[in-house]
N, C-alpha and C positions, 0 to 999 in steps of 0.2 A: 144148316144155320151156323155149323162151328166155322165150316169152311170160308163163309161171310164173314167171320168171325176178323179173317187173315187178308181181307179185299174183296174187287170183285172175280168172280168164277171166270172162268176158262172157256171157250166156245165147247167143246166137248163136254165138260159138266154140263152146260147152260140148255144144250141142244135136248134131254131126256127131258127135261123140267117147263120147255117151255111145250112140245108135244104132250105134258101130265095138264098144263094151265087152259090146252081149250082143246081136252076130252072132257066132256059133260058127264058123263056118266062115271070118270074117276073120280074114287072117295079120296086122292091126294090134290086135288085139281083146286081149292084153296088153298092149301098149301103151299105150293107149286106158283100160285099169281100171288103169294106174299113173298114169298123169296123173286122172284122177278122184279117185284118192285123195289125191296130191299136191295136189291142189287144194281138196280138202276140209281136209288138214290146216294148209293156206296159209288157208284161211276161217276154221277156230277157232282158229288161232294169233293172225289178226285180229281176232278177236271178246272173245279173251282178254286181250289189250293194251287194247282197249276198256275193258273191262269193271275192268282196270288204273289205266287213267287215271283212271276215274268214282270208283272208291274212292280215287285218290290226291288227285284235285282236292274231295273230300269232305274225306278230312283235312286237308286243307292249311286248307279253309273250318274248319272245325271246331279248327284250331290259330288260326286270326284270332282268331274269337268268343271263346275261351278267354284271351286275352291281352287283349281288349280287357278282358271281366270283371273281370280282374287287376286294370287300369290305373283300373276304375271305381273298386273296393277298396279300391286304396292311395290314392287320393284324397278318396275319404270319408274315410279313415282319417286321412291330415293334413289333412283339415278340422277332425276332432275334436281331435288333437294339435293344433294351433296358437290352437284358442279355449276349448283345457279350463281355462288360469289366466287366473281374473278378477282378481288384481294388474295384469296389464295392461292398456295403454291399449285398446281395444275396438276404437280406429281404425284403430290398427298393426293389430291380427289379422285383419281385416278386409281390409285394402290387401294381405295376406301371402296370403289366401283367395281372392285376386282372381287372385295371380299360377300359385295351384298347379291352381284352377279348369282349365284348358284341359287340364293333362295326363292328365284321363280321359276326355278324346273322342277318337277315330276319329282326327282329324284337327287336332292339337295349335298343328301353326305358322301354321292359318287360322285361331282360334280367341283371340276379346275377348272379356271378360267385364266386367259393371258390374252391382256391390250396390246395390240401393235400401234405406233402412233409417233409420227414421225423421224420412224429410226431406232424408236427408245421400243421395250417392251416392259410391261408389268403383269407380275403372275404370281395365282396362288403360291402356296408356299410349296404342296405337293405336285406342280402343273409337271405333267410330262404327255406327249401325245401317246395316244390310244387310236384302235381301230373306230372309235367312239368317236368320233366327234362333231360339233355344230358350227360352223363359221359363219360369220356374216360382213363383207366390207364396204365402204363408200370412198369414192374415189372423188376430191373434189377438181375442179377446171382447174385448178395449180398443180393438179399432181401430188396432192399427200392425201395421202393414205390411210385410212382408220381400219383396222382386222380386230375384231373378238372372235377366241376361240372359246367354247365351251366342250370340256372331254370328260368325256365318263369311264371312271377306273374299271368298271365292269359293265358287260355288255345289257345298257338297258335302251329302249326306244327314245328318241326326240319326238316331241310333237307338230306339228306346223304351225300351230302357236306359241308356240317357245322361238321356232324360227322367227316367225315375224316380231316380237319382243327381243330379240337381239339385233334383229334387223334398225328398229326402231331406239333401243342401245345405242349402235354404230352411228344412222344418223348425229343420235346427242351430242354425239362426243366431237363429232365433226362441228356443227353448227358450235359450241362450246370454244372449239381451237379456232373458229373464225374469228368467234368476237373477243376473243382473245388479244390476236391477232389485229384486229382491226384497231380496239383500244391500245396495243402497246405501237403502232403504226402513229395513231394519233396524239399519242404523247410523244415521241421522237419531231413528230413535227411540230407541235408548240412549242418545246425545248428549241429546237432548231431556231424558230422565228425570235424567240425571246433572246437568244444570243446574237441574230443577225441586227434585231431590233437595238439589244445592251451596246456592241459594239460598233456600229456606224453612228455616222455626225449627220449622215442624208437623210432628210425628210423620207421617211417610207409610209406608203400607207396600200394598205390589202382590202379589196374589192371584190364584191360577187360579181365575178363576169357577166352575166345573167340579166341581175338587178342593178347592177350599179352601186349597189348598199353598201356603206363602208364596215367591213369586217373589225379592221382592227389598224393601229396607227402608232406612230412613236412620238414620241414627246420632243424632238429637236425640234 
């Protein structure tokens, strides 16, 4: 019983004790079938602790994962808030996308980041390449180019969802430099018309090819 005491017994201890539990005629032989059963319930009490910790250390994995997701989330998410107003400078939003980058990885305080983006780059303050690191680019039909790099100072894992939230990053910043892009297009060209419009004495008038609708017209 002290032995019980410290766990369950040993095949060699167990083996005298269970030939003492069915001799009938041994005056130990209750004895002998109450330590078997103590020692049975001393094995599925250890097996049930087992079986305890596997689902706890499950959950616990499964509250990591779940937080990380979070962290992807709210990261993409001030990605999109800090480049949705194109009144602003595009470089500010940019150097501001550089700094919130790191906090949806795993591992936030090893974590540089540097935008490539048409020509220009922006980078943490400490970016220097490592054997570490996570890229993701998007190449649009014009030929330019979006790269994030994400580097880790010291050697820790990327996850695949970290890839695909930078992946999904690069997109932004592309679709972001379109309509940029597109809106500063569209203002060269009303400037454009409004000076061809101020400066000629000719009746002009601008039509939707399409519809025939009249767009827009000059006062001569």
């Amino acid at each position: 019983l002290k032995r019980l005491s410290q766990g369950p017994l040993e095949p060699d201890q167990l083996r005298p004790i269970e030939i003492a539990s069915r001799q009938h005629q041994c005056l130990f032989q209750p004895m002998a079938q109450a330590v078997l059963a103590f020692d049975e319930n001393i094995r599925a009490r250890e097996q049930a602790q087992e079986e305890l910790d596997a689902i706890q250390l499950t959950l616990l994995q499964e509250q990591h994962l779940l937080r990380e997701r979070v962290k992807e989330q709210q990261c993409l998410y001030q990605i999109f808030a800090l480049t949705e107003d194109t009144s602003q400078p595009f470089e500010q939003q940019l150097q501001q996308v550089v700094k919130v980058i790191p906090d949806g990885w795993q591992y936030p305080q090893s974590a540089t980041v540097r935008i490539e983006l048409e020509g220009s780059c922006y980078c943490s303050a400490a970016f220097a390449e490592t054997p570490w690191m996570q890229t993701a680019e998007v190449l649009s039909e014009h030929g330019e180019l979006v790269r994030i790099c994400v580097v880790y100072t010291e050697d820790q894992p990327f996850l695949t969802e970290e890839q695909n939230l930078l992946q999904a990053a690069a997109q932004r910043l592309m679709d972001v430099s379109a309509r940029r892009r597109a809106i500063q297009l569209a203002r060269e060209q009303e400037t454009m018309l409004r000076t061809m419009f101020s400066q000629t004495t000719d009746a002009i008038v601008l039509a939707d090819p399409e519809t025939a609708e009249i767009i827009d017209f000059n006062d001569t």
